[in-house]
ChimeraX commands (.cxc) that place a marker at each C-alpha (Angstrom):
marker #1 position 0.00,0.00,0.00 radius 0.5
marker #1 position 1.19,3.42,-0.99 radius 0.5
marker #1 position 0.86,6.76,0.69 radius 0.5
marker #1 position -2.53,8.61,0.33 radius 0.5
marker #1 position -4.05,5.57,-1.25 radius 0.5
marker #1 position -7.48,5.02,-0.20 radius 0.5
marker #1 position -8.38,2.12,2.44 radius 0.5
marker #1 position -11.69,2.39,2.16 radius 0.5
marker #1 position -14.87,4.34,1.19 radius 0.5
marker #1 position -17.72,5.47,3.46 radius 0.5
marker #1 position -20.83,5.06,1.30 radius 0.5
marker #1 position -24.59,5.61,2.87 radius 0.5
marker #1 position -27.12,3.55,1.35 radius 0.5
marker #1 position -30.25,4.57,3.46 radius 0.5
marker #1 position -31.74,6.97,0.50 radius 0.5
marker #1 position -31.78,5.04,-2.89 radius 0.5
marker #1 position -33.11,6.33,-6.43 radius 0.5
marker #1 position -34.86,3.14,-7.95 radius 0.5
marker #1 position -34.86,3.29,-12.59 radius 0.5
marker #1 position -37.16,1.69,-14.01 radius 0.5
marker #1 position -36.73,1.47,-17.77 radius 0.5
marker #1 position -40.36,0.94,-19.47 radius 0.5
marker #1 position -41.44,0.65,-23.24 radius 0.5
marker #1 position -43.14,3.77,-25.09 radius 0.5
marker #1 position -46.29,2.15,-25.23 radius 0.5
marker #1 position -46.93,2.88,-20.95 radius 0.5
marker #1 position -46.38,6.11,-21.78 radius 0.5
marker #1 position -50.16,6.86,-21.23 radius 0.5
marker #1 position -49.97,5.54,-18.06 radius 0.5
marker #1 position -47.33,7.05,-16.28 radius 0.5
marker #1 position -49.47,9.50,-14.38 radius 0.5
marker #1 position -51.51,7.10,-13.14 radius 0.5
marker #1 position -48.32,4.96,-11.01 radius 0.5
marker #1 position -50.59,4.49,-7.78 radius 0.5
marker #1 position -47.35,1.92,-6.01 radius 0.5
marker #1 position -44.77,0.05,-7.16 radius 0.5
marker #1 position -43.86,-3.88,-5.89 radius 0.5
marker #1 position -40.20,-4.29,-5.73 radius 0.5
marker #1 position -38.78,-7.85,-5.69 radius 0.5
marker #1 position -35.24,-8.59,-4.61 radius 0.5
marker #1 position -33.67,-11.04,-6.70 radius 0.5
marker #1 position -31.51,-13.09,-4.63 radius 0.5
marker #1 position -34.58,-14.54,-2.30 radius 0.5
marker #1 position -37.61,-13.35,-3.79 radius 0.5
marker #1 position -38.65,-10.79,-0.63 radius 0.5
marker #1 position -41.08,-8.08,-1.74 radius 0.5
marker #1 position -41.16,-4.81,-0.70 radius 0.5
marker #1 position -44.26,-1.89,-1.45 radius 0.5
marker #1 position -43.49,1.53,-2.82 radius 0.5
marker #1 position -45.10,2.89,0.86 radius 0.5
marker #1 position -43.01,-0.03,3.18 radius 0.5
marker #1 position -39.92,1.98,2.06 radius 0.5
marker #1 position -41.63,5.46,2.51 radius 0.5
marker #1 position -41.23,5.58,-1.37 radius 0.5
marker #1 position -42.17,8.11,-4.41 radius 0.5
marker #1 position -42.45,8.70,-7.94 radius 0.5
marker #1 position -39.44,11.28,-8.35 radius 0.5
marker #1 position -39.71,11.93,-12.47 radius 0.5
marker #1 position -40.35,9.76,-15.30 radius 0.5
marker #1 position -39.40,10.14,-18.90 radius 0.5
marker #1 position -41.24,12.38,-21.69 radius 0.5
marker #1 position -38.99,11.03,-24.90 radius 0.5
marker #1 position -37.08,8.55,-26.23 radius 0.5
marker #1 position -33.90,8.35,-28.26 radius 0.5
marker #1 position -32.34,5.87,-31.12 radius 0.5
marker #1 position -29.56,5.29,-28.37 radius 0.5
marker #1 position -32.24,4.25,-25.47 radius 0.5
marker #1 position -36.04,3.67,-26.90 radius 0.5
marker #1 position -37.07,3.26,-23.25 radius 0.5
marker #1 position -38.59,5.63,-20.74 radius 0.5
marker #1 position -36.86,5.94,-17.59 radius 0.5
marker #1 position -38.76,6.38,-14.31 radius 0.5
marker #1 position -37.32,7.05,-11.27 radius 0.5
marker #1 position -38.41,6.41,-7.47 radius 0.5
marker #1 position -36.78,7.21,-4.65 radius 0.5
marker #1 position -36.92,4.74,-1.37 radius 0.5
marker #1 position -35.39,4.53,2.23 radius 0.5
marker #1 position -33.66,1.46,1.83 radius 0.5
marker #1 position -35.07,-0.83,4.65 radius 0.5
marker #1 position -35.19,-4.26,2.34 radius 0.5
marker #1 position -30.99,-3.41,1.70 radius 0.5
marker #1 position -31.09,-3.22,-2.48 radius 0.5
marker #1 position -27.04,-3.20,-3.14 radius 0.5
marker #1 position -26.51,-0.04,-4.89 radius 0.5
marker #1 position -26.31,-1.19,-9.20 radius 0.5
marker #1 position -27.79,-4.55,-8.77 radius 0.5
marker #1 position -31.06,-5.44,-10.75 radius 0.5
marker #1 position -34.48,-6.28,-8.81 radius 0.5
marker #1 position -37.69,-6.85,-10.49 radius 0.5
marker #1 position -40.44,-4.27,-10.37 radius 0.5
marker #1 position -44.06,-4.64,-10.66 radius 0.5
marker #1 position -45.45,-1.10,-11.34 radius 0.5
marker #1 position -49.32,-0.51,-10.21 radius 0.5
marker #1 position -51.46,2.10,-11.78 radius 0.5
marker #1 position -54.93,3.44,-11.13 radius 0.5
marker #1 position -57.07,1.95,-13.86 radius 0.5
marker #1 position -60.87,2.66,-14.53 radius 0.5
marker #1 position -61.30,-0.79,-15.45 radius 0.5
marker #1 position -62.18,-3.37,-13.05 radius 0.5
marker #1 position -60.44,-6.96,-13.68 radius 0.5
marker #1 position -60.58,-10.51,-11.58 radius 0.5
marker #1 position -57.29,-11.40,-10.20 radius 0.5
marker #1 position -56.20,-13.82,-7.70 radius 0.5
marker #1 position -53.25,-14.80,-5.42 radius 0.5
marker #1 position -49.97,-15.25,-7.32 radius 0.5
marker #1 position -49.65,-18.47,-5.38 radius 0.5
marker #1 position -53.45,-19.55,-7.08 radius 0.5
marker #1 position -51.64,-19.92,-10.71 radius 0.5
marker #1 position -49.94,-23.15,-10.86 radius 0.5
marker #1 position -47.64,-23.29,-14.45 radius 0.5
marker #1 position -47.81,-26.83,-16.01 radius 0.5
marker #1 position -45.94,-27.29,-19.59 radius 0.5
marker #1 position -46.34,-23.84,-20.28 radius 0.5
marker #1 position -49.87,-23.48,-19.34 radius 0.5
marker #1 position -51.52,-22.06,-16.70 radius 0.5
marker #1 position -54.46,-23.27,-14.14 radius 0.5
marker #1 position -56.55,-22.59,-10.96 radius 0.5
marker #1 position -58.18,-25.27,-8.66 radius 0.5
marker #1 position -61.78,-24.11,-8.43 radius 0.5
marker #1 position -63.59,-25.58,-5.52 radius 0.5
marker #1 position -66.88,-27.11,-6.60 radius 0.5
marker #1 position -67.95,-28.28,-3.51 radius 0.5
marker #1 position -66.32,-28.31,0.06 radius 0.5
marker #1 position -64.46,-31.43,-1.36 radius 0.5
marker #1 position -64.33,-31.52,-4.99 radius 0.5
marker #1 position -62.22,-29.25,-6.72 radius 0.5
marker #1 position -61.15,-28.34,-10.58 radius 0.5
marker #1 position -58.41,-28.05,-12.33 radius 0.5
marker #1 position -59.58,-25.15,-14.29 radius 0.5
marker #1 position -57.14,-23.69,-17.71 radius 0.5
marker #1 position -56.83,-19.72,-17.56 radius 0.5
marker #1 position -55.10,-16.98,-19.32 radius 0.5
marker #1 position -53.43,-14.60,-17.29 radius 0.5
marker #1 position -53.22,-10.97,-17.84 radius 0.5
marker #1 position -51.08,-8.35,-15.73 radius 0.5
marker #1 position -49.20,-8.55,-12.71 radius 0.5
marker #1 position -48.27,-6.67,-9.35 radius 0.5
marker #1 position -46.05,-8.57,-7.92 radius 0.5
marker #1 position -48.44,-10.47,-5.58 radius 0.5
marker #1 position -51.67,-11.06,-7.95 radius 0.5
marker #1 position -52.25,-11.94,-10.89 radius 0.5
marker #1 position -54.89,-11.28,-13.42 radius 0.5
marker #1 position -57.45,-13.45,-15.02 radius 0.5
marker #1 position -58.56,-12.82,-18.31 radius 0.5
marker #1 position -60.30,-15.78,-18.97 radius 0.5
marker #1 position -61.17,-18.98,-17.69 radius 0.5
marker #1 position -63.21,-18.20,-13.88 radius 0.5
marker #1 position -65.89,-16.04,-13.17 radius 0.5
marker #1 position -65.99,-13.85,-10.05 radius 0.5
marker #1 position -68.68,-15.78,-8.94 radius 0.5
marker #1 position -66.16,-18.75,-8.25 radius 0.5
marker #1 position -64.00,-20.12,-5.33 radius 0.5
marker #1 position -60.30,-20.32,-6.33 radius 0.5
marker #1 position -58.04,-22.35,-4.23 radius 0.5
marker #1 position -55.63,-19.13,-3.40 radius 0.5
marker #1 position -53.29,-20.81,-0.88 radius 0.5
marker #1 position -51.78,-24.36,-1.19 radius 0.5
marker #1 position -52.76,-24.55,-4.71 radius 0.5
marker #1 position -49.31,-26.13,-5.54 radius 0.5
marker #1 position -50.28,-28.97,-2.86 radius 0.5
marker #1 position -53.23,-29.89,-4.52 radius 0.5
marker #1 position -51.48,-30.15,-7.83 radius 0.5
marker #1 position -48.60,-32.28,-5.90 radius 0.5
marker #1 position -51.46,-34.11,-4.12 radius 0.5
marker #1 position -53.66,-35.14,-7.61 radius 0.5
marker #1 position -49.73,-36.11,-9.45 radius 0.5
marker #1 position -49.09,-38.65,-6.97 radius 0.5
marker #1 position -52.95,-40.25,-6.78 radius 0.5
marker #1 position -53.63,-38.88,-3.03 radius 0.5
marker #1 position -56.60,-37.19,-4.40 radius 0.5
marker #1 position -58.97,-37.05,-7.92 radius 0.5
marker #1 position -59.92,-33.43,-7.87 radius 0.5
marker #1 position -62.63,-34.75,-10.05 radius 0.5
marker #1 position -64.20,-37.61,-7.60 radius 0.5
marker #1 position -64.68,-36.10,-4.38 radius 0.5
marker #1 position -64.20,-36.78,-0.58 radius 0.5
marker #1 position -61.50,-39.21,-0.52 radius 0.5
marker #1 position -60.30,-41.32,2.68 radius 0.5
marker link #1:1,2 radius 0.2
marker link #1:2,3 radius 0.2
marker link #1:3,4 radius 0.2
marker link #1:4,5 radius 0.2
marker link #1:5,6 radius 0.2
marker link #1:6,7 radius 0.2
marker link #1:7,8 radius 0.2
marker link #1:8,9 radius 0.2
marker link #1:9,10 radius 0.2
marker link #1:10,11 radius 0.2
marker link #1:11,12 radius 0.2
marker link #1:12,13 radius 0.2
marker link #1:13,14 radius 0.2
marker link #1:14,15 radius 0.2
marker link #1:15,16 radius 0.2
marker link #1:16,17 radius 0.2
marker link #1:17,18 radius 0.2
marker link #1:18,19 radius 0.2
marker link #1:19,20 radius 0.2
marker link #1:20,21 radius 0.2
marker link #1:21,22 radius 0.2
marker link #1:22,23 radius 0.2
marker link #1:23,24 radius 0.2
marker link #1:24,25 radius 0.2
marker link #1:25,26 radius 0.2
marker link #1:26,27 radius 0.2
marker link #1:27,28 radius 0.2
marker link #1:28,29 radius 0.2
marker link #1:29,30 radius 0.2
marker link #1:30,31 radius 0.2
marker link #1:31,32 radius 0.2
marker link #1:32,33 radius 0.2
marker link #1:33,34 radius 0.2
marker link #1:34,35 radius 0.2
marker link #1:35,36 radius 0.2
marker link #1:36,37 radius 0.2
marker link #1:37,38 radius 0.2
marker link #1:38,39 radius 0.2
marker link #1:39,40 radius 0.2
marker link #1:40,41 radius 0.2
marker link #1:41,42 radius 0.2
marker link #1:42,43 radius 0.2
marker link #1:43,44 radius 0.2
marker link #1:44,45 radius 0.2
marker link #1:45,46 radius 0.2
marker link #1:46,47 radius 0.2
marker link #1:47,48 radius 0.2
marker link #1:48,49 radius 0.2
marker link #1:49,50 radius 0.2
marker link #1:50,51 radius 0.2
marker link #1:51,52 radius 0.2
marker link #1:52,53 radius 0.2
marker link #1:53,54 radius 0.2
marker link #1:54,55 radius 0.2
marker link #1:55,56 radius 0.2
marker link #1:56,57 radius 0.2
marker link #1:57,58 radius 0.2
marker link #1:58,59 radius 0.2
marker link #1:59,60 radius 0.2
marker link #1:60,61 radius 0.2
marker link #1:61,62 radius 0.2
marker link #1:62,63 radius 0.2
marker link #1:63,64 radius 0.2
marker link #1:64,65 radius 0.2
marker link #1:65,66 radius 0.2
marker link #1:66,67 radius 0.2
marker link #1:67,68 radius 0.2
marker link #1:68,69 radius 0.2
marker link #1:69,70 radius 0.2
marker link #1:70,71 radius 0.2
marker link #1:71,72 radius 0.2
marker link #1:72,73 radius 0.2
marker link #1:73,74 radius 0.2
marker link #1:74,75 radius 0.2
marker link #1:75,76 radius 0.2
marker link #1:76,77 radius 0.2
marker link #1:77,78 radius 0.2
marker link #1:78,79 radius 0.2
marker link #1:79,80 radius 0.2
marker link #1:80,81 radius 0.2
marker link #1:81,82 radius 0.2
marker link #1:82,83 radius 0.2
marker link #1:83,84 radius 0.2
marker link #1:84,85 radius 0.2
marker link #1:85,86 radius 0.2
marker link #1:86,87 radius 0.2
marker link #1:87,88 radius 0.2
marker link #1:88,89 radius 0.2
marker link #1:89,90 radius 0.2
marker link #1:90,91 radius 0.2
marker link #1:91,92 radius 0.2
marker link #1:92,93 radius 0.2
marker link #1:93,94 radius 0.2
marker link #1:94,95 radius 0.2
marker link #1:95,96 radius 0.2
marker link #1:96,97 radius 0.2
marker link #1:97,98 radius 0.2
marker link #1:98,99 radius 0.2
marker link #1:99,100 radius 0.2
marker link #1:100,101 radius 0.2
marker link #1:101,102 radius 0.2
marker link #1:102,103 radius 0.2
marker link #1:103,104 radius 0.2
marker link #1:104,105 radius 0.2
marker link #1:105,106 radius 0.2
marker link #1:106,107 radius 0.2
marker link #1:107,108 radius 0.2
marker link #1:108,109 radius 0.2
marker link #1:109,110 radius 0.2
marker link #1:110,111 radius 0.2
marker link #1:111,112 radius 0.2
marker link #1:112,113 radius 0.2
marker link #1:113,114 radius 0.2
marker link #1:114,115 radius 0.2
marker link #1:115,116 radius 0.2
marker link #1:116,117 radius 0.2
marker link #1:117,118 radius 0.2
marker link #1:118,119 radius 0.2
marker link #1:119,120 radius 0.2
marker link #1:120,121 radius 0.2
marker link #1:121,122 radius 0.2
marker link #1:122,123 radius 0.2
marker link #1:123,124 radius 0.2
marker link #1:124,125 radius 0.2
marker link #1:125,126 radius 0.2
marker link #1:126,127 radius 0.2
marker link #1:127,128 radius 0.2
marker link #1:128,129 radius 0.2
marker link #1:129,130 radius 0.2
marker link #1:130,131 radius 0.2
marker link #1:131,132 radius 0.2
marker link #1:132,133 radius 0.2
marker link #1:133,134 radius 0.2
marker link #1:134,135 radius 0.2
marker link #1:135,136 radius 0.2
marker link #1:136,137 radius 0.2
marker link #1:137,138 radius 0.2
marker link #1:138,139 radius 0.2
marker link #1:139,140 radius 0.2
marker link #1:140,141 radius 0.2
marker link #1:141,142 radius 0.2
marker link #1:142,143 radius 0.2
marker link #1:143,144 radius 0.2
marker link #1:144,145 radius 0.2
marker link #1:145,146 radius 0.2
marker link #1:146,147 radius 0.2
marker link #1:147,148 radius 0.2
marker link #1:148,149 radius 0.2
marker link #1:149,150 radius 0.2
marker link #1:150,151 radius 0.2
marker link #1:151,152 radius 0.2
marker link #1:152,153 radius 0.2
marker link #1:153,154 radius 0.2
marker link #1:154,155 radius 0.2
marker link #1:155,156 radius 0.2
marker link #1:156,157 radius 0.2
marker link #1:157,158 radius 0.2
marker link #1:158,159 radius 0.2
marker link #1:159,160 radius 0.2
marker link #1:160,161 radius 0.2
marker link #1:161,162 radius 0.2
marker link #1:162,163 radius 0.2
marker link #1:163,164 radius 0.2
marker link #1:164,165 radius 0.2
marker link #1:165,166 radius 0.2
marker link #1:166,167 radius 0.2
marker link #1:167,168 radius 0.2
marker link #1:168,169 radius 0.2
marker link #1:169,170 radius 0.2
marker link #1:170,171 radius 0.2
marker link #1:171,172 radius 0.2
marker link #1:172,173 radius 0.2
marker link #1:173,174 radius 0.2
marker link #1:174,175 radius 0.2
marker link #1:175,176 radius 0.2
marker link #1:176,177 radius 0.2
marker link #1:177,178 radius 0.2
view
């Protein structure tokens, strides 16, 4: 080590600026940003836009040949410890006129690239129903097609039913089983 060579830098993290780099076509939309979900990466934790006292600081009115995305920037206390230049996923919320069905993230189980609820039919019988989802926030999902608001969707341990029908426990089509 030399002379006046640096040991070390003191660096504060407590105050980040979160980009977000979104397509043209949300333009529209940008005034409407009600939250934001932020997911770390590493373990999957999600944090709201108001759990880290959060904000919409600016977002982006043009786009160049060199970046044809619009950049929108949020500022957060940094309570869920994002490292400074690492990516996370965002899911950004905005207040829509529209309503739409959506259910618990956890509710979709994937299967060969399609997706499904269990619907229950009765307090025993349940139904492996095919759906297309639509747009997410981070912690539901919506359904375009495929259940009507009138149903019961399995929104928690939907995964063990799957795991439960795949190894014969259960026919979600027959009923009580003992």
């Amino acid at each position: 080590m030399e002379a006046g060579q640096p040991v070390l830098r003191v660096s504060q993290n407590r105050n980040l600026f979160v980009k977000a780099e979104l397509r043209p076509k949300y333009f529209e939309e940008l005034n409407r940003i009600s939250t934001v979900t932020f997911r770390l990466m590493e373990n999957k934790a999600t944090y709201t836009l108001e759990e880290l006292n959060g904000r919409v600081v600016s977002f982006g009115k043009s786009v160049d040949t060199g970046n044809p995305l619009l950049p929108v920037l949020f500022q957060v206390d940094n309570r869920a410890g994002f490292i400074p230049g690492s990516f996370i996923e965002m899911f950004i919320r905005t207040q829509a006129g529209e309503e739409v069905l959506t259910v618990a993230n956890e509710a979709v189980v994937e299967e060969m690239g399609n997706y499904f609820v269990y619907v229950q039919l009765t307090p025993e019988l349940f139904e492996k129903r095919l759906v297309k989802r639509g747009r997410t926030d981070g912690f539901r999902t919506e359904i375009t097609t495929g259940v009507s608001e009138a149903e019961r969707v399995v929104s928690k341990g939907a995964i063990l039913v799957k795991l439960a029908q795949a190894a014969g426990a259960i026919d979600v089509h027959s009923g009580h089983v003992h």
